[in-house]
Structures are given as C-alpha cells and as structure tokens.
N, C-alpha and C positions, 0 to 999 in steps of 0.2 A: 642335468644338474642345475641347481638353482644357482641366480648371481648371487653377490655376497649382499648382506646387507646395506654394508654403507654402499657398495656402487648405485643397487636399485633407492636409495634415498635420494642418491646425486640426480638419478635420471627425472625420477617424480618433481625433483625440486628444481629439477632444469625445466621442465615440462612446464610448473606451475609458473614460474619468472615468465617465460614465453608468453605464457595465456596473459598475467598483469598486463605485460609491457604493451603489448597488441590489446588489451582494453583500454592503454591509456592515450596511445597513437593515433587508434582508427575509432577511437570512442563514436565521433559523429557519425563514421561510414559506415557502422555495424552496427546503429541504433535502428531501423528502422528492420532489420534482422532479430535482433533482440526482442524487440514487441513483436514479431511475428512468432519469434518459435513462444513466446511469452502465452500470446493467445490460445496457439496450438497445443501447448499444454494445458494451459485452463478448459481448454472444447474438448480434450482425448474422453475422458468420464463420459461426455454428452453423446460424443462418436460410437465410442465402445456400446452403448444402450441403444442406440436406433443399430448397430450388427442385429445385438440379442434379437429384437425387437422384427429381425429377417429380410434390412435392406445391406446391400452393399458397401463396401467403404468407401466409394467412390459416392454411390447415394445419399448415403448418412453425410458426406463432406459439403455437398451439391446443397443439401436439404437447410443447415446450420449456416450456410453462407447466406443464402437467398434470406432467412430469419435475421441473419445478424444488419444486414445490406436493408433491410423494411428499419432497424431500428437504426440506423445510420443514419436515413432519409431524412426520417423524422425529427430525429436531431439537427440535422440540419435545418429544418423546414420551421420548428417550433422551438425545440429548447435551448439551442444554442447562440438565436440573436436575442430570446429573453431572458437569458443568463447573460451575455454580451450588457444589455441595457442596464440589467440593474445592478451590475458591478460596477458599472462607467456612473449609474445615479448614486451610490453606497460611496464613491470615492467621491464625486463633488459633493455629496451634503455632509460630508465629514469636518470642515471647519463648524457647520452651523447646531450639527450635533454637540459637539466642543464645547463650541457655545452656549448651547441649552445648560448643558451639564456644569460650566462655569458658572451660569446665571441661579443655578439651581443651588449649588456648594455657596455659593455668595449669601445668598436668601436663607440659609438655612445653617451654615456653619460661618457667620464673617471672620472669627476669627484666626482659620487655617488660609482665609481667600483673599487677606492684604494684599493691597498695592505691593509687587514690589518680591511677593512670597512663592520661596518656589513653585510650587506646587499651579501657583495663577500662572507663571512664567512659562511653563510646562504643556499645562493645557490647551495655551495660549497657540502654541508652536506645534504641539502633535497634530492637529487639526487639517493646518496649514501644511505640513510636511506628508501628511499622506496626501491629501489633495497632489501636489507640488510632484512627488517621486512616483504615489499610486498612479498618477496619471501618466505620468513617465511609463512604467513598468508595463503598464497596463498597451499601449500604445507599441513599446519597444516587442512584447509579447504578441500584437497582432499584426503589425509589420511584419516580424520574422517569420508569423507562420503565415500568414499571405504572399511570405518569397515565392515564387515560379517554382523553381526546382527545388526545392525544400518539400511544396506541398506538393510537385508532383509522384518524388521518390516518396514519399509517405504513403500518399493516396494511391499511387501504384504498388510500389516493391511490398508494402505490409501485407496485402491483404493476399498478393500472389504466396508471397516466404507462407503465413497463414496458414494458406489453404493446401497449399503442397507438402507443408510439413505433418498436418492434421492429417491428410492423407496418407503419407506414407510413416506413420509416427510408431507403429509398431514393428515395420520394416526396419526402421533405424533403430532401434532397440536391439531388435536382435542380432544388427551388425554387430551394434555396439559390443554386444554383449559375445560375440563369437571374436572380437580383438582383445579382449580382456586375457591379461598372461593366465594360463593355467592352472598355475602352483598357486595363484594370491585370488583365484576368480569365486572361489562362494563367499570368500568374505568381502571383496567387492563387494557380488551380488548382493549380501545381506547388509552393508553400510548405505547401498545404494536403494537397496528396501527401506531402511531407517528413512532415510535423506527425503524419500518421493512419502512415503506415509505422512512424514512430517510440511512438506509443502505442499501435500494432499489436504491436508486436514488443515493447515494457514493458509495456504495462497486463496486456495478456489473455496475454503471456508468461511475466511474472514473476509476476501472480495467479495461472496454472496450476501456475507452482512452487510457490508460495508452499500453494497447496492439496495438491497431492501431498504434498510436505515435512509437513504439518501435520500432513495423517493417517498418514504413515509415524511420524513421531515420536512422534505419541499413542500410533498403538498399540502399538509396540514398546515402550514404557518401561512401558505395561500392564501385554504381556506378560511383561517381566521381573519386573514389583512393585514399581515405583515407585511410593510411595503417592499424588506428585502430580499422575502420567504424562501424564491427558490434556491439563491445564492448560498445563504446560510445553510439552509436544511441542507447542501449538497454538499459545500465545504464542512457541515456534521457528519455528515457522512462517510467524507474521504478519509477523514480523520481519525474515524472510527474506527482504522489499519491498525494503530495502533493505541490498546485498548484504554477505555477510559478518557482519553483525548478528546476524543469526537466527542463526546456527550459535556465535559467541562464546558470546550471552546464554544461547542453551538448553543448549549445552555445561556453560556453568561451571555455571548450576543446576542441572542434573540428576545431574550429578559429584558438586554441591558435595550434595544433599541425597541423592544414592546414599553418602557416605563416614557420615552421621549412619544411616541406615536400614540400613545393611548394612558396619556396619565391622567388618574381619576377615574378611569371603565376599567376595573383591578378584575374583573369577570374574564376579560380580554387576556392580561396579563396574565393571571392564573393558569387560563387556557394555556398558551404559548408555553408556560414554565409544566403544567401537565403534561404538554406534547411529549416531552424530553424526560418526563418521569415516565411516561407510558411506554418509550422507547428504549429505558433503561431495564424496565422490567421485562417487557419482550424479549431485549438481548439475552440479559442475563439466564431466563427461567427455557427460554425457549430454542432461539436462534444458535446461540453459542453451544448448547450443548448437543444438539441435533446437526449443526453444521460445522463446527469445529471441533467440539471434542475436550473434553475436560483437561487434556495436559497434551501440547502438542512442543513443547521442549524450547520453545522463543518467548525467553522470558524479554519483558517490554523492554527493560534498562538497554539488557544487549540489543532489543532490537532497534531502539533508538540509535543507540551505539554505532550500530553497522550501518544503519541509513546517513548517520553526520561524516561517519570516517567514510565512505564509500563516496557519497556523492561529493565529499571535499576535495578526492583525491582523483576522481575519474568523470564529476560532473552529472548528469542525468542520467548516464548509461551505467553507473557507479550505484546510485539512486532505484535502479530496474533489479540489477545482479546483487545489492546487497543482502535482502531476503533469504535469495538461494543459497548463498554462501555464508552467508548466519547459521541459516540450519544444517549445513554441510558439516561448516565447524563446530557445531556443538553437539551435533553426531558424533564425530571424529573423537572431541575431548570425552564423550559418554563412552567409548570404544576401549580409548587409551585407558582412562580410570579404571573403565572391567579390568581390560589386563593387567594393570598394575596391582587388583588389588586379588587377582588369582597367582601373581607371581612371587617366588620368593623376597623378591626388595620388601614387600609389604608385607607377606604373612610368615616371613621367615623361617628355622628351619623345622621347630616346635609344632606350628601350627598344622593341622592335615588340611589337605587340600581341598575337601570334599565341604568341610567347612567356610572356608575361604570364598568356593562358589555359591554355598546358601549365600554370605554377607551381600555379596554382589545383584543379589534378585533383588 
C-alpha cells in the first residue's frame, strides 16, 4: 500500500531542506566533489563511445584522462601565464584607456565633456577604480588559489572524484535507479529522462560551444593584434553560457579596444568586428543547432535567474548546481502543467479527456 500523499510530500520536502542546508554549510568542502562529478558527467557521452568503439571502461576512463592531463599541461605551460599577463596588462592600462576615450569625447563632443560634467567626473574615476579594485581582485584571486591546501584538495580530490565517478557512472545509475520507490519509479525514470536530455543538450552542448567559440575568438583577435586577444576572445566565450551574452560583451570590447589600438587602420577594425560576425553566424547556423538543439527548455531570463539567486545564496558551488536545478525545475513545472491540464480542475466535467491530452502535445 502506497503512503499517503501528503506524508510522501513531507518526506521529499524533508529530503530537499537536507540537500539545501548541506549545500549551504559544506558549500567549500563539497566543491571540489561537485566539479568532479560535474566533469564526470560532461566525459560519460565520450566514455560511453570509446565501450561502442570495443575498449573497456576502465580503458576508455584510462584513455580520456591521460588526453584531458596533455591539455592541463599545456595550460599550464602556455595559456595560462599568458592569460595571467594580459589580464594584469588589460587592468593597469585601464586609466590610460579612459584617458584616450576622455581625450577623444573632449575633441569631438566639448560640449557633453565640461569641466565639472558628469560624465568627465565618471570617466575620470572608472579608470582609476578598475586599476585600484581589478588589481585587488585580480591579486586576492591568485593568492587564494596559490593557497597550499586549496590547490592541493583541487589538484588532487578533482581529478580522483573525476575519474572514479566516470568510471563507475553507470554502476551508480543503476543503484540509483534500483532505490527509486516503486509505485512513483517510471515517472522518476521519465522526469529524470527529461532532466539529463535537457542538461544533455545545455550543459555538454552549450560548453562545447562555448569552448570552440573561446578558442576561435582568442585566436583570431591574436592573429590580427589585438593587444588583449586572448583575454577577451576567452571571456566571449565563457559568456557565451549564456546566449547572446558572449558575442555582445566580446563584441563591444574588442571594437571598443580595436578603435584606441588601431584608430585610422579601420581594415583592422572591421576585422576584429567580423571576427564576431563570423562567430555569430557559425553559432547560430551551425554549432547551436548540431550541438544543442533547437529548444532545450532554459529559457536565458530563467537562466540568468538561477545563476544570481544560486550563487547569492550558496556562493560558487550555488553558481556550479544552478544549471542542473534550473533544468530540474522547469522539468518539474512542464510535468505539473501536463497534469493539470489532463485533470479535472482544468478541463472540467464537460470536456472528454481524450481531448484534454491532444491540448497537452
């Protein structure tokens, strides 16, 4: 006999309080957990192909580490002190950027660039305040991650959680999946089909863009001599998470610091501002719908949404888990909706039911 309804609500909602409250406690002690099952999920697809393909799972895990461990190296070795440099250069020439751009609004519009006028008072200061805080920030950022045990729980516990999870990732599936109560378990199963199609097709979707994007952007703004190419292109990139973002932000900046680097070589310019057209077009025509999928049900608002309320409330590990729990709930709310609108409250006594579920498709 089944429990009643309100007790198994109390229990699920006891259940869910538990999970919050231990995300907001252990936040820092279960981050370095968190990006590992994170990865392990984004490598199962890669996993799962090298089985088909007739190595083991133990091989196929073996085979994906040693690959991921060559592109670590490398990071290390090359992209990451000259992403280090020309963020530390992008922050101190930000007064003299300012500068230009105040000398330039003066010359050309004096009468918005009075002594005295907001706007001069404004420029004046934002300049000097990134220098001042970016250096801060930037500083307070490599200190903490150059702590001892910080970097060693990272550099260690990730790639172990990683690799043991990747490994055993369809073992825990099917635990999972043999604790699931009985009476409520195919429509689990089926919500939680919802839930992984949809973080299927965003997570390791929009990350795959997001990573092609990054590195088209870096290198081509390189290649033309953008002094702060790879920076930018990479933060268009990241941004690119969430849609449309990526291609504004790295747009206007790399316009806006291609017209101080190279004003009057408008070939230059144009370039840089192509970059970003050609990148747009790629996404749209090509990447997005070959790698994500025409409707994967995280509309941006909500996803913006769940990234501010999450990492306000839980910090960076809030930041990690808002995605999955975006798409979770808006599974959940597409669930609810169907039934409500096959149940009487909504098609009441008149209408036949059979109708009620065409509405629903």
């Amino acid at each position: 006999m089944a429990l009643p309804v309100r007790q198994q609500l109390l229990y699920w909602g006891i259940a869910l309080a538990v999970l919050f409250v231990l995300l907001w406690a252990l936040g820092h002690v279960i981050l370095p957990f968190v990006v590992g099952g994170a990865i392990a999920y984004f490598l199962d697809p890669v996993a799962d192909r090298l089985e088909r393909a007739g190595l083991s799972r133990l091989l196929a895990t073996v085979v994906i580490f040693i690959f991921l461990i060559a592109i670590v190296i490398l990071s290390l070795l090359v992209i990451i002190p000259l992403l280090v440099q020309q963020s530390q250069g992008l922050i101190q020439s930000a007064p003299d950027l300012f500068n230009q751009l105040r000398n330039w609004l003066t010359e050309h519009f004096p009468q918005i660039m009075e002594d005295g006028s907001p706007l001069r008072q404004s420029l004046m200061s934002i300049g000097e305040t990134i220098q001042s805080r970016g250096g801060q920030l930037l500083q307070q950022l490599l200190s903490s991650a150059a702590g001892v045990v910080n970097l060693l729980v990272f550099i260690v516990v990730v790639p172990v959680v990683a690799f043991y999870m990747l490994m055993d990732w369809d073992r825990m599936i099917a635990l999972i999946d043999n604790l699931l109560p009985r009476d409520h378990a195919p429509i689990i199963r089926r919500l939680a089909g919802d839930i992984d199609r949809t973080l299927a097709s965003f997570v390791r979707g929009q990350g795959t863009v997001c990573l092609i994007l990054g590195v088209f952007y870096a290198v081509s703004l390189m290649v033309v001599g953008l002094q702060f190419g790879l920076v930018v292109g990479l933060l268009a990139g990241l941004l690119t998470f969430i849609p449309y973002v990526g291609a504004l932000v790295g747009g206007a900046l790399s316009v806006g610091l291609a017209l101080f680097q190279f004003w009057g070589d408008w070939w230059v310019i144009l370039a840089v501002a192509a970059i970003f057209q050609l990148g747009q077009m790629v996404e749209g025509n090509i990447l997005t719908p070959k790698l994500v999928g025409k409707s994967v049900g995280l509309h941006p608002v909500w996803l913006i949404f769940a990234l501010s309320a999450f990492g306000t409330v839980f910090g960076f590990v809030g930041m990690l888990v808002a995605v999955p729990i975006a798409a979770a709930i808006g599974v959940l709310v597409r669930f609810a909706l169907e039934q409500y609108r096959a149940g009487l409250l909504y098609r009441g006594q008149s209408q036949p039911a059979a109708k009620a579920e065409d509405e629903t498709r």
